[in-house]
N, C-alpha and C positions, 0 to 999 in steps of 0.2 A: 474594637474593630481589629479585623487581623493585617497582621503587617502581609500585603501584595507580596515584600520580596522573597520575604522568609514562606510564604504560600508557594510561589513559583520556583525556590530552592526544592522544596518537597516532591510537589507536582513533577517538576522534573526529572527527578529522581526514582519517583513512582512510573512514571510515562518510560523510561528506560527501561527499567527491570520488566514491563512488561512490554515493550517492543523486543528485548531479548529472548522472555517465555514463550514469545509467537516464532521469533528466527528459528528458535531449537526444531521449531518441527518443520521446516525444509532441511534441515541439516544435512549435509551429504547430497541432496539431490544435486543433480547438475547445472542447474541454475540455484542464484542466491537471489533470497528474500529484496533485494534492491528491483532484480527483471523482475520478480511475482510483483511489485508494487508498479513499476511502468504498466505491466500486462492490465492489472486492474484499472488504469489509468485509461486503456482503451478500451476498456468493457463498453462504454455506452456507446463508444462511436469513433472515427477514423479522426486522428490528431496531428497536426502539424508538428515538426520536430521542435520548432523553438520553445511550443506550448507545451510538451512535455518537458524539455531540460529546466524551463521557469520553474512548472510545478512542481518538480523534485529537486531545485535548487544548485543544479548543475551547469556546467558550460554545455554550448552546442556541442565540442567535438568528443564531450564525456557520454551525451546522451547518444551520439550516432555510432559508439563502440557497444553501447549496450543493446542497440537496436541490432545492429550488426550479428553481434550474437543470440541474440531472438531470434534472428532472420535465419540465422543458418537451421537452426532446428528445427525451422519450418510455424515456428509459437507466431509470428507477426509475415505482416508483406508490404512493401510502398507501393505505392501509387500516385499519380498525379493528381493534386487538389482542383477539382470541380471550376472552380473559380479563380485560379490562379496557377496555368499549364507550368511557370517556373517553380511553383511551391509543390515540397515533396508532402504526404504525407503517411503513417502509418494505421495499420489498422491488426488487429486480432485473424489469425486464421481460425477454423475449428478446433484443430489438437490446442490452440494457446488458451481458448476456452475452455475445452477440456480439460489442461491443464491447470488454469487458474482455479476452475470449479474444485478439484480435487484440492488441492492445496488451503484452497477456503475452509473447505469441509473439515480438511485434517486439525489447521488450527480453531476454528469453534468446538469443535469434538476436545483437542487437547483444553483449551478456555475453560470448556464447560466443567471437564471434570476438576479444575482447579475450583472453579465457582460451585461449586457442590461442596468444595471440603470447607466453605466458609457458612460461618453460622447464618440462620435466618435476617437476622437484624445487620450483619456486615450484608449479606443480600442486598437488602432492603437500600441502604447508606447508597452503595452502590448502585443502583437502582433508580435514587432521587437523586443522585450525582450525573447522572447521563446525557438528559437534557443541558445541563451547563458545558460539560466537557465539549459537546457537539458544536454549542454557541461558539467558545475559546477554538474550535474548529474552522469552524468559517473567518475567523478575525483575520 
C-alpha cells in the first residue's frame, strides 16, 4: 500500500508546478491569475462576499480589495442580495466573461500543447487519474 504522506508530498508538488504552467500564461496581463480565479468563481451566478473569501481561503477585507479591483475595470458589479437588502453581493459583467473566456481558452491551448508532448500511455495515466483528482477536489 502506498504511504498517503509520501503520495501527498508528490501530489503536491505535481499540483504546484502545474498551477505555475497555467499562471505563466496571464503573465503580464493586468490582472493576476488569483482575480482570473474569483472571476471563475462567479461564472455560474451572483456571490456573496463572504462566500467568495471562504472559497479561496482568504479574509473578507482581502477578498473586498480584490473585488474592488475587478470592479474598477468594469470585470464584476455589486448589487444587493435578493433576499437580504443588508447583504452585498457580486456578479460578472460581460467584458469579465469575456475576459475569463479568453484566459480559459489561452491556458487549455497552452495545457494542450504540453499534453501532446507526452506519450500515449503518460496520456492514458493521466486520463484514468482525473476522475480521482476531481474526488480529492470536492473533499
Amino acid at each position: 500500500m502506498t504511504d498517503p504522506e509520501a503520495l501527498a508530498t508528490e501530489l503536491s508538488t505535481a499540483l504546484r508546478h502545474l498551477v505555475l504552467l497555467l499562471r505563466r500564461t496571464v503573465a503580464g496581463q493586468p490582472i493576476t491569475s488569483q482575480q482570473y480565479a474569483v472571476l471563475g468563481s462567479l461564472e455560474a451566478a451572483p456571490r456573496r462576499m463572504t462566500e467568495l473569501a471562504e472559497e479561496h481561503g482568504v479574509q473578507l477585507p482581502t477578498m473586498t480589495v480584490q473585488i474592488n479591483r475587478l470592479e474598477d475595470p468594469g470585470l464584476v458589479t455589486r448589487a444587493a442580495d435578493p433576499a437580504d437588502a443588508r447583504v452585498r453581493t457580486v456578479e460578472l459583467t460581460e467584458e469579465g466573461r469575456r475576459r475569463l473566456r479568453a484566459v480559459r481558452q489561452a491556458r487549455i491551448a497552452h495545457l494542450a500543447r504540453e499534453l501532446a508532448a507526452l506519450t500515449p500511455d503518460e496520456q492514458s495515466a493521466l486520463e484514468k487519474a482525473l476522475p480521482v483528482l476531481e474526488k480529492l477536489g470536492r473533499a
